[in-house]
C-alpha positions in Angstrom: 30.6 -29.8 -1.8 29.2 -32.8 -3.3 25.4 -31.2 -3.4 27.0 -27.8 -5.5 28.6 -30.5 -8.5 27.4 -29.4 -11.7 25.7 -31.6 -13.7 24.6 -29.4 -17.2 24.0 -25.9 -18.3 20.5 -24.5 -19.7 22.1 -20.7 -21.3 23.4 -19.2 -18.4 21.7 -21.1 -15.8 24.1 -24.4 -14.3 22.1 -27.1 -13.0 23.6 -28.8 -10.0 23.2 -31.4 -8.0 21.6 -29.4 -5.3 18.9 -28.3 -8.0 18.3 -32.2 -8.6 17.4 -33.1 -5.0 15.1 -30.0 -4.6 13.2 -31.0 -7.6 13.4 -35.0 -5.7 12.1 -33.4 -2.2 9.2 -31.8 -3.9 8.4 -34.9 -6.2 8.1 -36.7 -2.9 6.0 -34.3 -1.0 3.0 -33.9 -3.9 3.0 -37.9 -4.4 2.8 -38.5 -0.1 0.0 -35.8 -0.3 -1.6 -36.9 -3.4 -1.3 -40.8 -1.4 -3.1 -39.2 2.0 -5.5 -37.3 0.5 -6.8 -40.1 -2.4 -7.5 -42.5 0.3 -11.7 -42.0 0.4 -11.1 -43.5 -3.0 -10.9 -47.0 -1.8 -14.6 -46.5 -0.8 -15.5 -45.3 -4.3 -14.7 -42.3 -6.5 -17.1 -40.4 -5.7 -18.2 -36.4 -4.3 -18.8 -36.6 -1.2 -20.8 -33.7 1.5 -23.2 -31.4 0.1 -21.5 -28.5 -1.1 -19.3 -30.5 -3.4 -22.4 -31.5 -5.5 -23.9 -28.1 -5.1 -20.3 -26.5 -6.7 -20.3 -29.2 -9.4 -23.8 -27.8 -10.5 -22.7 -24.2 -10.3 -19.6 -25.1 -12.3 -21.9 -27.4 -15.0 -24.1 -24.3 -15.3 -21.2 -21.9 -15.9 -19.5 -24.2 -19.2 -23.2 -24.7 -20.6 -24.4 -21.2 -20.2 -21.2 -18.7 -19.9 -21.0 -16.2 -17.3 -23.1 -13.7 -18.3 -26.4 -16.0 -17.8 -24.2 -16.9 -14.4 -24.3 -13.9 -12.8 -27.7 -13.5 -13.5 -29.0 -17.2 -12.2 -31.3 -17.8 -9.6 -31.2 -21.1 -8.6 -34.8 -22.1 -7.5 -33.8 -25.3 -7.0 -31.8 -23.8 -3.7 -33.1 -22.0 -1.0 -36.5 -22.8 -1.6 -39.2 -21.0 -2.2 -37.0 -17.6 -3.0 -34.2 -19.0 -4.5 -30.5 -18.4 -4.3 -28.5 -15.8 -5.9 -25.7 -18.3 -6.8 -22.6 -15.5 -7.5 -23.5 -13.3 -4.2 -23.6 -16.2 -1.9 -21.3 -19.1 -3.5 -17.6 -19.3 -3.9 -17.4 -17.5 -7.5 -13.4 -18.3 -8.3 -13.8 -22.2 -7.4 -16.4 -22.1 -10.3 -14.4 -20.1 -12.6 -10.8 -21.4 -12.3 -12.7 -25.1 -11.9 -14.3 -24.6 -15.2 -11.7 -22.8 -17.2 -8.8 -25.4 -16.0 -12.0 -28.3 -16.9 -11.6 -26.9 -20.2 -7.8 -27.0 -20.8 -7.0 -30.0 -18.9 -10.2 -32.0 -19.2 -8.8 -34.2 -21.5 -12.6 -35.7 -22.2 -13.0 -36.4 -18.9 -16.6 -36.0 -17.4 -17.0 -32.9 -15.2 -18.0 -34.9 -12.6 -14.5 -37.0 -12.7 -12.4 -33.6 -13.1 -14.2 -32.0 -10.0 -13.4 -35.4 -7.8 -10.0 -35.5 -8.6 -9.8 -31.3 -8.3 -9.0 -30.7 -4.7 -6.6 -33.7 -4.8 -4.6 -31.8 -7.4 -5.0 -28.3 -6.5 -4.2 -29.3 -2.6 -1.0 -31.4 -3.4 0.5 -29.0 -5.8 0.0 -26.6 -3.0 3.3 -28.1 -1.2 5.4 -26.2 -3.9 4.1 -23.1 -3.5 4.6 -23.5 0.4 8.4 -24.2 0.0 8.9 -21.2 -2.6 7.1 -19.4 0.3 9.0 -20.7 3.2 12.1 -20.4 1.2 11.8 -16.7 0.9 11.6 -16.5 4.3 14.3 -18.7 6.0 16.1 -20.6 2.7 15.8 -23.7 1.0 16.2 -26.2 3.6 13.0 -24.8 5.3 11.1 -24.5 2.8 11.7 -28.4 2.0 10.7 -29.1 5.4 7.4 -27.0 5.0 6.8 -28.9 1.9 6.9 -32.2 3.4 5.5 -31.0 6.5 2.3 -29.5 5.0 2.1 -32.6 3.0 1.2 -34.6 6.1 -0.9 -32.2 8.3 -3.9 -33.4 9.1 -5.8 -29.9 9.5 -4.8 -29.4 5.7 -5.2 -32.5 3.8 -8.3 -33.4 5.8 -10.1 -30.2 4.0 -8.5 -31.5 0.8 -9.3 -35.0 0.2 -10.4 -36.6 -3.2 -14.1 -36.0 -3.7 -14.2 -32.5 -1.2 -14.7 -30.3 -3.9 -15.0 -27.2 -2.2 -13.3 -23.9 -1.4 -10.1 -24.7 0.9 -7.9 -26.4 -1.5 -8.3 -23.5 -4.0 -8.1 -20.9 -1.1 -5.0 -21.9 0.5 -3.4 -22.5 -2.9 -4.0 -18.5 -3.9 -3.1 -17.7 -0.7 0.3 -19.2 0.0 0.9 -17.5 -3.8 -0.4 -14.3 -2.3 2.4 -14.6 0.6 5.0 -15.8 -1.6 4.6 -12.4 -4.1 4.2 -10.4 -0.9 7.1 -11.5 1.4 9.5 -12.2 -2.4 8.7 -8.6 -3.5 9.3 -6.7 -0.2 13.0 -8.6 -0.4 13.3 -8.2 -3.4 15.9 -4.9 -4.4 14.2 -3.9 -8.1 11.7 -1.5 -7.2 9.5 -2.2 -10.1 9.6 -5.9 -10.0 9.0 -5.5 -6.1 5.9 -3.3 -7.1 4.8 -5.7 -9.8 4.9 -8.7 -7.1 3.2 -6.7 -4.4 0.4 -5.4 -7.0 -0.1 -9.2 -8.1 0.2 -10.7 -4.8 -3.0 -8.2 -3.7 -4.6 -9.6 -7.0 -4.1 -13.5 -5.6 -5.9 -12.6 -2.3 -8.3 -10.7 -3.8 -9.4 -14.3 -6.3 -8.2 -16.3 -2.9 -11.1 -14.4 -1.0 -13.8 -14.9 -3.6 -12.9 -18.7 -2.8 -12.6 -18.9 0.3 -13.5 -16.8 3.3 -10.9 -17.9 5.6 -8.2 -16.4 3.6 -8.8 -13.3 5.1 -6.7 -14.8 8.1 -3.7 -14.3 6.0 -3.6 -10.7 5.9 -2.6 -10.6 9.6 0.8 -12.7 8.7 1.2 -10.2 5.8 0.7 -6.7 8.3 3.1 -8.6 10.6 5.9 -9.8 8.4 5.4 -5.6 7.1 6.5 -4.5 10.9 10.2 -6.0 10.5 10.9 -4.1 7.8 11.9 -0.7 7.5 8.6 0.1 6.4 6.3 2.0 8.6 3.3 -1.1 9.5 0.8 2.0 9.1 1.7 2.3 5.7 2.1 -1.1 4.4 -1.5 -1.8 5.9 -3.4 1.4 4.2 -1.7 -0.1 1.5 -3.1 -3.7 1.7 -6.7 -2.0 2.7 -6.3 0.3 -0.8 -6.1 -2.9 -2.6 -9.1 -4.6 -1.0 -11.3 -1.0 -1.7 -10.0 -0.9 -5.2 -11.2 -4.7 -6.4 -13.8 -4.4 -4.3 -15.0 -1.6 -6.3 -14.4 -2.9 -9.8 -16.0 -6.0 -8.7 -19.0 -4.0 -7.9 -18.9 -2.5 -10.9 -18.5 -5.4 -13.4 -21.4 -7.2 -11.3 -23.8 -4.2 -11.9 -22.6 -4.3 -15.4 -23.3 -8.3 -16.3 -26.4 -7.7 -13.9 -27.5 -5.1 -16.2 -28.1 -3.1 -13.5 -28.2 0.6 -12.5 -24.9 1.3 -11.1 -23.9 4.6 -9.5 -21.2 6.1 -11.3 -20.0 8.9 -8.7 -19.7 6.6 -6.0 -17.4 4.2 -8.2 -15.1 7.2 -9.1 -14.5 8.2 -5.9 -14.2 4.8 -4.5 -11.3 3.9 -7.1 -9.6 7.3 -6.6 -9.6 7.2 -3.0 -8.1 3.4 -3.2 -5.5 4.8 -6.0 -5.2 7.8 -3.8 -3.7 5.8 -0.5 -2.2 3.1 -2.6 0.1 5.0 -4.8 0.9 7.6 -1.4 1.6 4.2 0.1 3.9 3.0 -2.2 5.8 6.5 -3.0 5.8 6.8 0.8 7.7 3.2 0.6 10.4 3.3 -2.2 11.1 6.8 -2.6 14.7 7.8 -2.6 16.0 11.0 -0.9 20.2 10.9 -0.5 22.1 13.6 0.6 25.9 13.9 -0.5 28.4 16.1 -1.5 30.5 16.9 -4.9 32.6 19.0 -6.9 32.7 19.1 -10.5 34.2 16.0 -12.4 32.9 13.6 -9.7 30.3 10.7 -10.1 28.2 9.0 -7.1 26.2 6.1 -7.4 22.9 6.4 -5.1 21.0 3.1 -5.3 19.7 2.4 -8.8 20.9 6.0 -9.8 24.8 7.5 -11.1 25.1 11.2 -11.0 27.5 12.7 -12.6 28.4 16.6 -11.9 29.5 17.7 -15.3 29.8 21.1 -15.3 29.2 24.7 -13.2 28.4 28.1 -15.0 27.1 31.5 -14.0 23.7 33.1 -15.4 23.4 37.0 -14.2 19.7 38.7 -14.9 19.0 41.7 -13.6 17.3 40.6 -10.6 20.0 38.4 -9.8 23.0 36.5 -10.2 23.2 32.3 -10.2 25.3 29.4 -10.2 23.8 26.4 -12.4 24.8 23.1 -12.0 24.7 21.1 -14.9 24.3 17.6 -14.0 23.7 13.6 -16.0 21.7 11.2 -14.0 21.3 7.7 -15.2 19.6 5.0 -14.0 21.7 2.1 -14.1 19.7 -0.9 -15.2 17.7 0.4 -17.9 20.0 3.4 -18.9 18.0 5.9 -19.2 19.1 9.2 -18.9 18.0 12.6 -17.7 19.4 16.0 -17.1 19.1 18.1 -14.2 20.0 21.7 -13.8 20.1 23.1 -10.0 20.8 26.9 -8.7 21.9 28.7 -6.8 20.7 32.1 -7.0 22.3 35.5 -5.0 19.9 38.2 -4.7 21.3 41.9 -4.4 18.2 43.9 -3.2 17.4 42.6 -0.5 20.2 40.2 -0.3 18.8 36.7 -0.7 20.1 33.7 -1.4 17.9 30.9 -2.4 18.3 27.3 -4.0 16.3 26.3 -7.0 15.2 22.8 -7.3 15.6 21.1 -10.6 12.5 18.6 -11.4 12.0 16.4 -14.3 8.5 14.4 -13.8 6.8 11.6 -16.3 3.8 9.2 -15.6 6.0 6.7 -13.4 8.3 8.8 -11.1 10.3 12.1 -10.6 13.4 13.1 -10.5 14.3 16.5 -8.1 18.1 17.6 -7.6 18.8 21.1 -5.2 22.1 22.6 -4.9 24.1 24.6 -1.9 27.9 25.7 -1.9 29.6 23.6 1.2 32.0 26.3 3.1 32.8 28.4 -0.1 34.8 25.6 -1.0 34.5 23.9 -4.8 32.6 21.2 -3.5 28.7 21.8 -3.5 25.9 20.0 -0.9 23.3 18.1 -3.4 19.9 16.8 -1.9 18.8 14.0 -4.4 15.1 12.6 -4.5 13.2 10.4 -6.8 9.5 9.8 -6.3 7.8 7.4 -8.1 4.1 7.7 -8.6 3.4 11.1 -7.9 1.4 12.2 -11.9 -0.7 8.6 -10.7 -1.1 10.9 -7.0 -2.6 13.6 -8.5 -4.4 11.9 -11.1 -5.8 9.9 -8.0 -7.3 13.0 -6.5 -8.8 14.4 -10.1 -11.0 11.0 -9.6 -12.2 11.6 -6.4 -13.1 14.9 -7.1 -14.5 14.0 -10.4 -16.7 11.6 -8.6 -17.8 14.4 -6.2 -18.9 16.9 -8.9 -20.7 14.1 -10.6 -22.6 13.4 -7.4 -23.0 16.7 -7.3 -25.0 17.7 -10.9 -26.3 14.3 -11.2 -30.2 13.6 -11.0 -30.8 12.2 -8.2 
């Protein structure tokens, strides 16, 4: 095909023709929306609304005074006569990410010129992050024809134009990079890259809902994307609630700390060791592996990201009882690590018992358990394979929480 020619290679990567007109497509789709949405600039370039002005101020106040004076401003010049607590009542991300990208990409640009041209910018680029989005979902094609599609809605771009510099553009943009890292790392096979998208994708709709408040409509397309895939919909939404407990609860806590406020402690422990508590269950509960398969001695078998090799089979007698150890090599593939497992099978005389021993080998990130059974007195043996990540992060979990509860306990109160 014409569209797969190959034009150049970058290392390993071959650029093709296909890659050219994808980069073309999205090219067109930010300049149409960056066309629509800079039309109010024919009747000057200029904020326009209230809240616009009222962010441009909060954002001024932020660069000229940092954020600790920020979290502690009253703003008597709102909400007269009491006053407005500006980051419990205003859109706190807008004024950070608008100030710190002010401060890269400002070029010496007045603030007030940077915040017109803001939503226009933030809104257009938008269209990229909905075709990665799409993409993931139904392939390149479609997510092109998101792209130009959202470029030309006029229930987006209307909440975008040049001059509306308030919370939408920045809102949707987080949260279409929310989706993206959700949807990408529930398809995607690498457990730990898969976590590390999830984790950050929960961080983006965390910032996206300190922007904007209607990004809390995207967690039902999240929940419902979840019931399609093997993964239980109960779990998967514990799991997205852990995340909102957990940064809701550092939030609180760095707020009471820049507010040089009284904070209580206790409550804070618990509160993160609960969240840890059901997010890690959540996630063990998700990619844990548990194969059941059988071998004799000499053989291999590769179980997902795991080879386990059956290397040898020797008898142990004590005088309680007499066993059959398995001495077995399991290596996970991509980053070849290696760990040894030793199963048994144990035949007590009085009374006679048998039983099958587990062997476990646990660190911080995941363990590893391997049980043994003879199949029909014949040389090959039944072998029950399980690895668990998360489970030392379980446990430490629940420490927290009950830390928190004997500190409620003892404390003054």
């Amino acid at each position: 095909m014409v569209s797969n020619q190959k034009l150049f290679s970058l290392g390993n990567f071959d650029f093709r023709l296909q890659h050219l007109l994808v980069i073309g497509v999205l090219i067109l789709s930010v300049s149409i929306s960056m066309s629509i949405r800079s039309t109010p600039a024919s009747h000057g370039f200029e904020l326009f609304e209230f809240d616009p002005f009222f962010n441009l101020r909060a954002t001024e106040y932020l660069l000229d005074n940092g954020s600790d004076a920020y979290f502690d401003w009253i703003d008597e010049k709102s909400w007269y006569p009491f006053g407005r607590n500006v980051s419990e009542t205003s859109q706190v991300t807008l004024h950070f990410t608008s100030a710190y990208m002010y401060q890269i990409f400002g070029f010496g640009s007045s603030l007030y010129d940077f915040t017109v041209l803001f939503p226009l910018v933030i809104g257009s680029l938008t269209a990229v992050v909905v075709f990665a989005f799409v993409r993931v979902l139904a392939g390149t094609t479609a997510g092109l024809f998101a792209a130009l599609i959202f470029s030309v809605s006029v229930p987006i771009f209307s909440r975008g134009l040049i001059g509306w510099f308030k919370s939408e553009p920045l809102g949707l943009f987080f949260a279409f990079i929310a989706m993206y890292l959700f949807i990408s790392g529930i398809k995607f096979n690498h457990k730990k890259i898969s976590a590390a998208k999830l984790i950050t994708g929960g961080l983006f709709l965390a910032l996206g809902a300190s922007a904007w408040g209607g990004i809390l409509f995207f967690i039902i397309p999240i929940a419902i994307f979840y019931l399609f895939k093997s993964y239980s919909l109960i779990t998967n939404l514990i799991i997205i609630s852990s995340l909102f407990l957990i940064f809701y609860t550092i939030s609180d806590f760095v707020n009471s700390l820049r507010k040089k406020i009284k904070f209580d402690f206790p409550r804070i422990i618990s509160h993160l060791g609960f969240g840890f508590l059901i997010f890690f269950i959540g996630i063990n509960h998700n990619f844990s592996i548990e194969k059941d398969f059988n071998l004799k001695v000499g053989q291999s078998k590769v179980v997902e990201n795991f080879k386990i090799d059956f290397e040898n089979l020797r008898t142990n007698e004590t005088q309680n009882y007499k066993s059959l150890i398995g001495d077995f090599k399991i290596t996970k593939i991509d980053k070849n690590q290696i760990k040894f497992l030793k199963p048994e099978i144990r035949i007590y005389s009085n009374p006679e018992t048998i039983t099958y021993e587990a062997s476990i080998k646990s660190n911080i990130l995941e363990d590893y358990y391997l049980t043994m059974s003879n199949v029909n007195r014949s040389n090959f043996y039944n072998l029950k394979f399980q690895n668990k990540p998360f489970m030392f992060l379980i446990w430490l979990s629940a420490f927290l929480i009950s830390a928190g509860g004997f500190l409620r306990l003892f404390s003054k109160r």
